[in-house]
N, C-alpha and C positions, 0 to 999 in steps of 0.2 A: 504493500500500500504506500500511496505517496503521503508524506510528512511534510508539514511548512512550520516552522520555529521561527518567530520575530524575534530580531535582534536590536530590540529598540533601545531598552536600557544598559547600565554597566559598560558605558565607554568612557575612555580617559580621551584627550583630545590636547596634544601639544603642536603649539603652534607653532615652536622649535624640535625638531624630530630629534636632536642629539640631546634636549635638555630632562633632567633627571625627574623635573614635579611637574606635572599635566591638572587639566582641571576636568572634573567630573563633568558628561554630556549626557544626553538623550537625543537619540534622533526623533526628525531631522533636525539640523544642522548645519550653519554655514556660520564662517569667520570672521564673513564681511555685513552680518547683520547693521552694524553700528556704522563701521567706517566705511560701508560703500553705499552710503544714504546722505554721509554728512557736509559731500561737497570737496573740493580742491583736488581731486581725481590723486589720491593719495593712497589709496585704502588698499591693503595686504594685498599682493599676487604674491605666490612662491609656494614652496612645500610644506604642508602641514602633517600631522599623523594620528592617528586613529587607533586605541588598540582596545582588545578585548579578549578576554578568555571566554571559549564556548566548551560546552562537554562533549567528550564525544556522542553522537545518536546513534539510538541503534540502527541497524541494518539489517535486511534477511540478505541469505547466501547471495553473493555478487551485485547486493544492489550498491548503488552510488549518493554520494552526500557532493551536494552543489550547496555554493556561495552564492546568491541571487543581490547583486546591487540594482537599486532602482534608480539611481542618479548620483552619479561622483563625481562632480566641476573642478578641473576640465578632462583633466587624465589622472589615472589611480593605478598603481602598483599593489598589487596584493600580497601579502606575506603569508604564508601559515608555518606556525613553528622553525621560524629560521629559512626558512626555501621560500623565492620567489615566483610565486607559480604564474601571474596572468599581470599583463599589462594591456588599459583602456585607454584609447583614446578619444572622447569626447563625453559631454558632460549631459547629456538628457537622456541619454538611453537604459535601459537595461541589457546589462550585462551578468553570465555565469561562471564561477569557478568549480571546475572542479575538484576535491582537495581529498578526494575517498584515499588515495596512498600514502595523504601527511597523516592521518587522522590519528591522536592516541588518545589515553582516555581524558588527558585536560591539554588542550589545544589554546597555543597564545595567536590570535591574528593578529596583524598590522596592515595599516590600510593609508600609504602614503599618498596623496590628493595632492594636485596641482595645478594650479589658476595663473601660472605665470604667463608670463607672453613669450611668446612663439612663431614660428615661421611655418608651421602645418599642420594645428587644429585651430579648425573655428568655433565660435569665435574669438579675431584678435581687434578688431576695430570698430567700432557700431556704439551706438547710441545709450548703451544701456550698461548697469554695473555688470559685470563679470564673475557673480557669487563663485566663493571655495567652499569647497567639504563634501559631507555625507548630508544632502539637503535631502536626501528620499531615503527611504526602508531597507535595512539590509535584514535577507533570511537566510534561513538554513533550511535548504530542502533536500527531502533524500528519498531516493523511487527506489523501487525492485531493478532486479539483473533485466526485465524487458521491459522497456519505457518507451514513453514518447520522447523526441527526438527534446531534448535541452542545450544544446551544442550550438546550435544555428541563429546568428545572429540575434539572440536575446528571444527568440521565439517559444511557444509551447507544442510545435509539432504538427499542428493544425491548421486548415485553410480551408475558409466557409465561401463560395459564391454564389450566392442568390443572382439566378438568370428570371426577370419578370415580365411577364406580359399582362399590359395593361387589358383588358378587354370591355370594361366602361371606365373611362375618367372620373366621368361627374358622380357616377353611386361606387367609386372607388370598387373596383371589381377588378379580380387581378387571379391569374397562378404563377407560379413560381417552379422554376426546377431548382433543388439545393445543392448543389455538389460539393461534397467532404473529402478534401485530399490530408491522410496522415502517413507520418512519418514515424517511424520506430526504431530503438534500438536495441537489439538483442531477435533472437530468433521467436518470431511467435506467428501462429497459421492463420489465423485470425482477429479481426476484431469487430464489434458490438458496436454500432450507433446510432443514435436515437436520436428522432427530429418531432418536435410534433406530434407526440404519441407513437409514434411510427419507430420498429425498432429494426434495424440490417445487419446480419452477421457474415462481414466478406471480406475474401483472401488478403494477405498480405504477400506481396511479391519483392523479393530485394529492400526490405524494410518498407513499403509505399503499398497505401490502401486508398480507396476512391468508393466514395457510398453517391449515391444520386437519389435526392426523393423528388418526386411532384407531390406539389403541395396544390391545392386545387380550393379557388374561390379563400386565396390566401389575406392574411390579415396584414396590410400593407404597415409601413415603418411612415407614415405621414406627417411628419413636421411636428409641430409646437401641438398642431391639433389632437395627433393621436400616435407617438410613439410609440410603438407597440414593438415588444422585442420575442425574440425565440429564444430557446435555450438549444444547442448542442450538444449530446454527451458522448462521450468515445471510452468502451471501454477494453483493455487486453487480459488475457485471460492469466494473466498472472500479477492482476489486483492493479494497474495504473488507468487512471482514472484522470482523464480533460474533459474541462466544462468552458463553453465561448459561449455568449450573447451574439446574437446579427439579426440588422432587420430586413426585409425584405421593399427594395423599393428599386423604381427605377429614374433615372433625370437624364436630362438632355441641355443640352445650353447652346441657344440660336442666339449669334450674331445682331439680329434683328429683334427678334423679342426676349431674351434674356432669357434666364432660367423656369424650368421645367422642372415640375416634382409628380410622378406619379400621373402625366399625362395633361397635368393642367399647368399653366402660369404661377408661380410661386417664387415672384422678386426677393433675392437676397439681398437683405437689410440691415445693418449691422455693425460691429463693434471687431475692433483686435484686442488681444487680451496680454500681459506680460505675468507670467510666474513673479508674481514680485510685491514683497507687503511691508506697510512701516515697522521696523523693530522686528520683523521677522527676516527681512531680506526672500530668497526664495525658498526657505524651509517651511514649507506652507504644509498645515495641518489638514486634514480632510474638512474638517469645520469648516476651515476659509476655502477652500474648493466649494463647499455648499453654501457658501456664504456668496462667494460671486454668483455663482449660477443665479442663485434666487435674486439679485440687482441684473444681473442678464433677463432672468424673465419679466422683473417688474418692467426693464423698458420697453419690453414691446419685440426686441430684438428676435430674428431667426436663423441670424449666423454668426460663427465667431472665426477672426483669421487669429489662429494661435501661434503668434511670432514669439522671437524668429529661432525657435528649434522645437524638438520635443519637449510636450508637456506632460504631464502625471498620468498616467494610465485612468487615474481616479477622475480626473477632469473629462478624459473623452468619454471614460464612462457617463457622467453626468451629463457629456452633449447628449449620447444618445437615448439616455435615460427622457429628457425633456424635448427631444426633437429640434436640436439645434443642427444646424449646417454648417462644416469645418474645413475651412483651408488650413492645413498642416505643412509644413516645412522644414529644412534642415538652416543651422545657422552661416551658409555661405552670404556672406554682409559684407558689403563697403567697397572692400579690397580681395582681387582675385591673389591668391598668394601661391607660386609658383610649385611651392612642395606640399602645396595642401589638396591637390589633386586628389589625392586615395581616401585622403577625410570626409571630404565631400562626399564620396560613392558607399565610404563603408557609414556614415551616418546615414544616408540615404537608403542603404538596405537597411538595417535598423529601425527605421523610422518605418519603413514600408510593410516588413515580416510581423515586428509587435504590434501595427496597427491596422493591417489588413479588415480584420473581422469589422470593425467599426461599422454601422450605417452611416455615422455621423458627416465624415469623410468623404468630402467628394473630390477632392484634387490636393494633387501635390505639388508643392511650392520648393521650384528648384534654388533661388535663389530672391535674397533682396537690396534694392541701391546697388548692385554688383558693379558700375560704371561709374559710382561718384567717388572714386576714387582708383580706378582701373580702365586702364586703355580698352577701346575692344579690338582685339586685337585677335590672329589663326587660334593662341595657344586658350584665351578665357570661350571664344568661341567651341573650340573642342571640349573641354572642359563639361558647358551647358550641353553639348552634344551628349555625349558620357551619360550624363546623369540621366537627360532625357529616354534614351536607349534603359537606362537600367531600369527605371521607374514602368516604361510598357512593359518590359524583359519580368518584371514582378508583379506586375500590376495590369492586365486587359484591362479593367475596367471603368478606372481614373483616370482623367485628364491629368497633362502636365499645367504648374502654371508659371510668371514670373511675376513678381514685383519691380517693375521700372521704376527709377529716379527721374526725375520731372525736367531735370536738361536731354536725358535721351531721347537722340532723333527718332521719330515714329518712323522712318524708314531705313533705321538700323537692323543689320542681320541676324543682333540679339532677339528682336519680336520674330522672328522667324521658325525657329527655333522648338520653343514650347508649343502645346496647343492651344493655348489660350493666355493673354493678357492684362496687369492691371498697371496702372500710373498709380507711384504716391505724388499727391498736387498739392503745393501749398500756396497757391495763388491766392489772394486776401491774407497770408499770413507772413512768412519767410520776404515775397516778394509779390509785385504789384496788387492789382487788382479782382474782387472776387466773381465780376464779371469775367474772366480769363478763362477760369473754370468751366463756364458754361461754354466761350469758345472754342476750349481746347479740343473738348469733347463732341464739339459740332461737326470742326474742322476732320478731327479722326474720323468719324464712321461717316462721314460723306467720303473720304479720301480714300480710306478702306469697310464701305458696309460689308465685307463677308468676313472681317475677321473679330473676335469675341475681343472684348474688351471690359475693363470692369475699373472701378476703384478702388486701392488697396489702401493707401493712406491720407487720408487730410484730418486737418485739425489745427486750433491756435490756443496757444499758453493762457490759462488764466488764473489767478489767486485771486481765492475768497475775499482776501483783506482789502481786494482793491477795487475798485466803483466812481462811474461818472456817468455825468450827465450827459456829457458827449464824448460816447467811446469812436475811440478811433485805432486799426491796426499797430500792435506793439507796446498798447499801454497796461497789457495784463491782467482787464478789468475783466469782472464777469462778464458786464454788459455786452463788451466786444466779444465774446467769447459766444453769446448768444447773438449778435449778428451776424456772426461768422455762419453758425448752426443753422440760424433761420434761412439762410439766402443756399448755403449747401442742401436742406435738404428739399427745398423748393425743387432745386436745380436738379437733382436724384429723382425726385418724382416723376419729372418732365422727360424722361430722358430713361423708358422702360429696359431700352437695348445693354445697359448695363447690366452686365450678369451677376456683377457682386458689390455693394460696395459695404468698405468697412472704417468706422470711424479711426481715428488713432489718438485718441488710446480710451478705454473705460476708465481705467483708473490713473491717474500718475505713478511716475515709479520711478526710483532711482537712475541715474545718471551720473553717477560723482563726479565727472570732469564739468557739469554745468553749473553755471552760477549768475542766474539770470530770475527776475520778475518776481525779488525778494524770497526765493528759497537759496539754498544750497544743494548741490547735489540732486536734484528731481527735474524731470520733465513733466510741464506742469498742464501737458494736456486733455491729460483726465478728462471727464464728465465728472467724475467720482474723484476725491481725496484717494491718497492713497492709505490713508489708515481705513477707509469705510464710513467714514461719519457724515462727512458732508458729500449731498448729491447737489450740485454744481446748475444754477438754473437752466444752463445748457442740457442739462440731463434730459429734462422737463421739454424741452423741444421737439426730440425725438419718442420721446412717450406718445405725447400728443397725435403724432404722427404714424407711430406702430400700433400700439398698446390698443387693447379692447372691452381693458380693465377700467370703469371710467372715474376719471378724477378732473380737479383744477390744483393749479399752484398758481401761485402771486410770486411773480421775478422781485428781486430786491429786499427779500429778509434781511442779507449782511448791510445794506447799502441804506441805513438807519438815518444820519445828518445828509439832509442834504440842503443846499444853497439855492435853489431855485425856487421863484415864486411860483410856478405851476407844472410841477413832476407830471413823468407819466409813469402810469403804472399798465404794468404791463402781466397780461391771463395767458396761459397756456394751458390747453386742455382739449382733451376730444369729445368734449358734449357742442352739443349745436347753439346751445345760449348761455350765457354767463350773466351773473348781474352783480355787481359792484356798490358794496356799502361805506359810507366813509362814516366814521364814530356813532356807527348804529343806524343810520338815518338810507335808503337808497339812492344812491346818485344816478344809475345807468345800469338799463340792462342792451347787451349786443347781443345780436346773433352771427353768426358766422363758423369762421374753422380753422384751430388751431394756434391762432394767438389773435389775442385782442386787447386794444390799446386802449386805455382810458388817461384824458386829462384831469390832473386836480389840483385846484388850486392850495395851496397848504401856508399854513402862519404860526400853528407850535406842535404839538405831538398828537398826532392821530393814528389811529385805530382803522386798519383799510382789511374789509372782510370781500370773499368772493365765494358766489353760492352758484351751485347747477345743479337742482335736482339735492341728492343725498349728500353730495360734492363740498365741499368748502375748504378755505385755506384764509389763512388771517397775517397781516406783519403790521408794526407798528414804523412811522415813520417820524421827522424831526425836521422842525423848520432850524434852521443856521444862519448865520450872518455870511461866514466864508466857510472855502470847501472843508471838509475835514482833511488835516494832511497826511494820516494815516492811510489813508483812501488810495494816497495818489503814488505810484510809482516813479520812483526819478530815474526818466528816460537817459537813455546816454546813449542817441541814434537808433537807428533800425535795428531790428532783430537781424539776425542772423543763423544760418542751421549752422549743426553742430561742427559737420565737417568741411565750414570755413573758416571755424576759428581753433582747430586744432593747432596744442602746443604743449606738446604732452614730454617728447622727449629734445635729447640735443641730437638724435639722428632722424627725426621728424621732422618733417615741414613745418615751418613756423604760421601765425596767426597774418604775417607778411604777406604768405600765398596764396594764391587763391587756388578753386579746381581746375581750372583749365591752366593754370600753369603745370601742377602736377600731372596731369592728366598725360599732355604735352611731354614733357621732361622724361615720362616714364618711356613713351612709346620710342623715343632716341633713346633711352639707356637697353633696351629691349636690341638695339643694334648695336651697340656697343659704344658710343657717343662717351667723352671724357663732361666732364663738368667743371666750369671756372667757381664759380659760386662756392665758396667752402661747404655753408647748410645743407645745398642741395647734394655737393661730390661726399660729403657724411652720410647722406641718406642713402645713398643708392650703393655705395661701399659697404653698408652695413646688410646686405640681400646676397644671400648664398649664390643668386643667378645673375647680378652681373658681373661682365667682363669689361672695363674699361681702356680700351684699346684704340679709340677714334680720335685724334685730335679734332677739338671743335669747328676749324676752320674747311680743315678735309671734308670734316661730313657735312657741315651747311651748305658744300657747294654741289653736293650729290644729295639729289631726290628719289633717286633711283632705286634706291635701297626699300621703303615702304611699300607695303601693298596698296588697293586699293580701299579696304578698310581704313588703314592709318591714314591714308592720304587725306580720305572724308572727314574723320575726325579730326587731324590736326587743321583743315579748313575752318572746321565748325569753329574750334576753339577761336581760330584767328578774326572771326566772324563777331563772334559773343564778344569779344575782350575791346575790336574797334566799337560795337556797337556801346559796350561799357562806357568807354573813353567821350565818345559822343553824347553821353550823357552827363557825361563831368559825373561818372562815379566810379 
């Protein structure tokens, strides 16, 4: 019989591996709970260690005892009793040790963890803190001498494909064929598996079994409306025992109308989510996994992109538990890294084997930003090839996807590539205007209608603490944060052909190296705080808009003093009327959808109530002479994303450069190009793959050497940078 032993408690946890006194932990677990939240991109990367005494378990004749880690950031060396048995590379996955021949009867593990940086797992550059430790579950699991397969890329042996035919859309009417591919080890004739009530006892051939049921007038895995899941069980006749969830559904995704659930129209709407909480960093408990979900369902939402690598086993469960819609991906981010080739593909199978079964799951995300910081160039090209080839190679049934950065050209051979595309667009936020948005999007699916396109990230920064009367881009105020909202999801609605779009971010989350809009260390583009407490009036936008749950809220709880002789106040809600009391008295009822504006005159502290039906919400406001200066953030110029004011190291590009100089600089050091610039001949000195061999003058006079890829982008660059210049910026 198979055994599972948590190994949650009784570990010591030294943050120096040579030092003699450690301190008592509990998983999970990470290092950088404190210091990689608190700003000045400072906070621990390097080796940590882990140790703990387990007993030996028992075992029947030839069975085996497995190490199950469910998350070790970034890479982990495993010890048992002096011998090094398994080394990991990368930090979301599940991985197995096997350690049946260390075993004696009191076994010491060690479990060395590494978050440093690097030149071949991802990730090393990206937007977000880079938690160390043991942030997930480690077990001890031990099967009989014939099991299912443990071995394979973090998997259980098993792979469910529900084949569906719709046969009425609209009364949800459907069969399904199931087909059960397992894998085993050790010699066994048979095995036993149950779908449905339905039970199949068939051959096992060179370790591999295949069960097929039709399932008829099958109970579809429907969305938010009606997640409905199956159990699978597989049994061998010498006690080993697997159990998977999968739902049965099918989708489709037009170019032209967007996604498809089960035969009908079913717009993905929606949020990206980061593993990541105050004071916990990303050793999130199962409580905060059902804690998100449940603000996932309050807004209304019906998809989530869970950037940028794997998430908790526990969370996908919960997508499909609730009927959420999930773009999953591996963390290939920012910068293509020459030796991280093999990282990419072996996360990518990883990512693909543990989470096959899912319904939730409908594409995999090869990469994100991969260009704001990387040429495209034969070698990033092959790369996205690669991965794309492995993902069908494991996966029929899932589309590939990408996340593009918002300077790639729409007619770059990266969108080529995947099957389908999204833009992260920060237009109204980063850089111009929130009309651009709507352009962009025009321009593309008039320039290409047959190809899928979607929204991966938009969103602008905003703190609670901060409020005006007249928000404008950059000032961190709610208010701006909610005209950001209103006018995006206008724009979303208008514009069905999008097949996904997903805010950025539900929640704020760490960043250490930022230090912008009166935090430290957080990106503050939440909807949501990132401790949970406060929902962000922007939250309330999107409610309004998804949600079927009916409510109002009143914008402007934080925003208590204000200066103006006649405030607005402003309703969001999905009822059809609202009506507006000011210190008890009714001033105004409106009819309409989704936000509505009320003027009111104001002279000392009132009482502003807002009623629909069962519905209501109340805040108190305050006449002032001048602004509050708590309110106001002191600007100091335009925002800027993250990866243009990197200045991290002394073999880094400085805050000096911009992307298209790097961008530019790389694809000549990629030919061997020497560099005058000390910063720059630092940087490119410090990368295992250049040769610098060109002198500068040689090679500027030779064009010849580029392809026609480099050629286009080093035009572009030269393009954006006069266009810059011409604008005196």
């Amino acid at each position: 019989m198979r055994n599972t032993i948590v190994l949650e408690k009784d570990w010591t946890f030294y943050k120096n591996p040579q030092s003699e006194s450690g301190e008592a932990v509990t998983l999970p677990h990470t290092w950088n709970a404190i210091d990689g939240q608190d700003g000045g991109n400072d906070y621990y990367r390097g080796t940590c260690k882990y140790v703990r005494h387990f007993a030996k378990p028992e075992l029947e004749k030839g069975g085996r005892a497995y190490l199950e880690f469910n998350g070790a950031a970034m890479t982990a060396d495993v010890v048992v009793n002096g011998t090094k048995l398994f080394h990991h590379e990368g930090g979301f996955s599940t991985f197995r040790v096997d350690v049946t021949e260390q075993l004696t009867e009191d076994n010491l593990l060690e479990v060395y963890v590494d978050n440093s940086d690097n030149t071949k797992v991802y990730p090393q550059k990206a937007d977000f803190t880079f938690y160390g430790g043991l942030y997930r579950m480690v077990k001890l699991v031990t099967v009989p001498k014939v099991h299912f397969v443990m071995d394979y890329a973090g998997g259980n042996g098993m792979k469910v494909t529900p084949e569906v035919t719709i046969l009425d859309a609209a009364e949800k009417q459907a069969d399904a064929d199931v087909t059960v591919e397992l894998w085993m080890t050790g010699e066994a004739p048979d095995v036993t598996v149950t779908v449905a009530g339905e039970t199949q006892t068939v051959p096992v051939e060179n370790g591999y079994a295949k069960a097929v049921f039709a399932l008829k007038n099958v109970h579809l895995w429907d969305g938010v409306e009606d997640p409905y899941l199956y159990t699978v069980k597989a049994e061998l006749p010498g006690g080993d025992v697997v159990e998977r969830t999968f739902g049965c559904r099918s989708f489709k995704i037009d170019p032209k109308e967007g996604f498809f659930l089960n035969g009908r129209s079913y717009p993905l709407r929606g949020v990206s989510r980061h593993q990541d909480r105050a004071g916990a960093g990303n050793a999130l408990t199962y409580e905060m996994h059902r804690e998100d979900m449940a603000i996932v369902r309050e807004l209304g939402a019906n998809t989530i992109r869970l950037a940028h690598y794997q998430h908790a086993q526990e969370f996908y469960d919960l997508c499909d538990e609730n009927g959420i819609i999930v773009w999953a991906e591996i963390p290939y981010i920012t910068m293509h890294m020459t030796d991280g080739t093999e990282n990419t593909l072996s996360q990518m199978k990883e990512l693909i084997v543990q989470n096959y079964h899912h319904p939730s799951i409908v594409c995999w995300g090869l990469s994100n930003e991969i260009t704001a910081a990387s040429a495209v160039n034969e070698e990033l090209l092959e790369n996205h090839r690669r991965l794309n080839d492995l993902c069908h190679e494991l996966d029929k049934t899932r589309p590939t996807v990408m996340a593009d950065v918002f300077m790639l050209e729409t007619d770059s051979p990266m969108l080529e590539i995947p099957d389908m595309n999204s833009y992260n667009l920060y237009f109204g936020w980063y850089i111009g205007e929130l009309e651009q948005n709507d352009s962009f999007f025009d321009e593309y699916h008039s320039t290409y209608p047959d190809r899928v396109i979607g929204l991966s990230e938009y969103g602008a920064d905003a703190n609670p603490a901060y409020h005006s009367a007249n928000p404008e881009r950059g000032d961190y105020t709610e208010e701006y944060q909610c005209v950001y909202h209103e006018h995006m999801a206008k724009m979303i609605e208008e514009r069905p052909y999008l097949w996904a779009t997903h805010v950025w971010n539900l929640f704020d989350f760490a960043a250490d190296g930022r230090d912008e809009g009166g935090k430290h260390g957080e990106n503050q583009k939440g909807l949501v705080t990132m401790d949970r407490r406060i929902k962000k009036d922007a939250f309330y936008v999107y409610k309004a808009y998804w949600s079927k749950a009916p409510f109002v809220h009143l914008c402007g709880s934080r925003y208590t003093d204000r200066a103006e002789d006649v405030t607005e106040i402003k309703v969001y809600s999905n009822q059809k009327k609202v009506s507006l009391f000011v210190d008890g008295a009714e001033k105004e009822t409106k009819e309409g959808a989704r936000i509505f504006r009320f003027r009111v005159p104001i002279t000392g502290t009132h009482t502003i109530r807002v009623v629909s039906g069962d519905c209501t919400d109340e805040i108190t406001v305050r006449k002032v002479d001048t602004p509050n200066p708590d309110y106001i953030f002191n600007k100091q110029g335009d925002v800027v994303n993250w990866f243009d004011k990197e200045d991290f190291k002394a073999d880094h590009y400085s805050i000096s450069d911009t992307l298209g100089e790097l961008a530019k600089n790389e694809i000549y050091a990629r030919h061997g190009r020497k560099f005058v610039t000390q910063r720059i001949a630092d940087y490119f000195n410090s990368k295992s793959w250049y040769k610098g061999t060109v002198e500068p003058e040689t090679f500027d006079a030779d064009t010849s050497v580029f392809n026609e890829y480099e050629v286009a982008n080093i035009q572009k660059i030269a393009d954006t940078e006069g266009k810059l210049r011409s604008e005196g910026k």
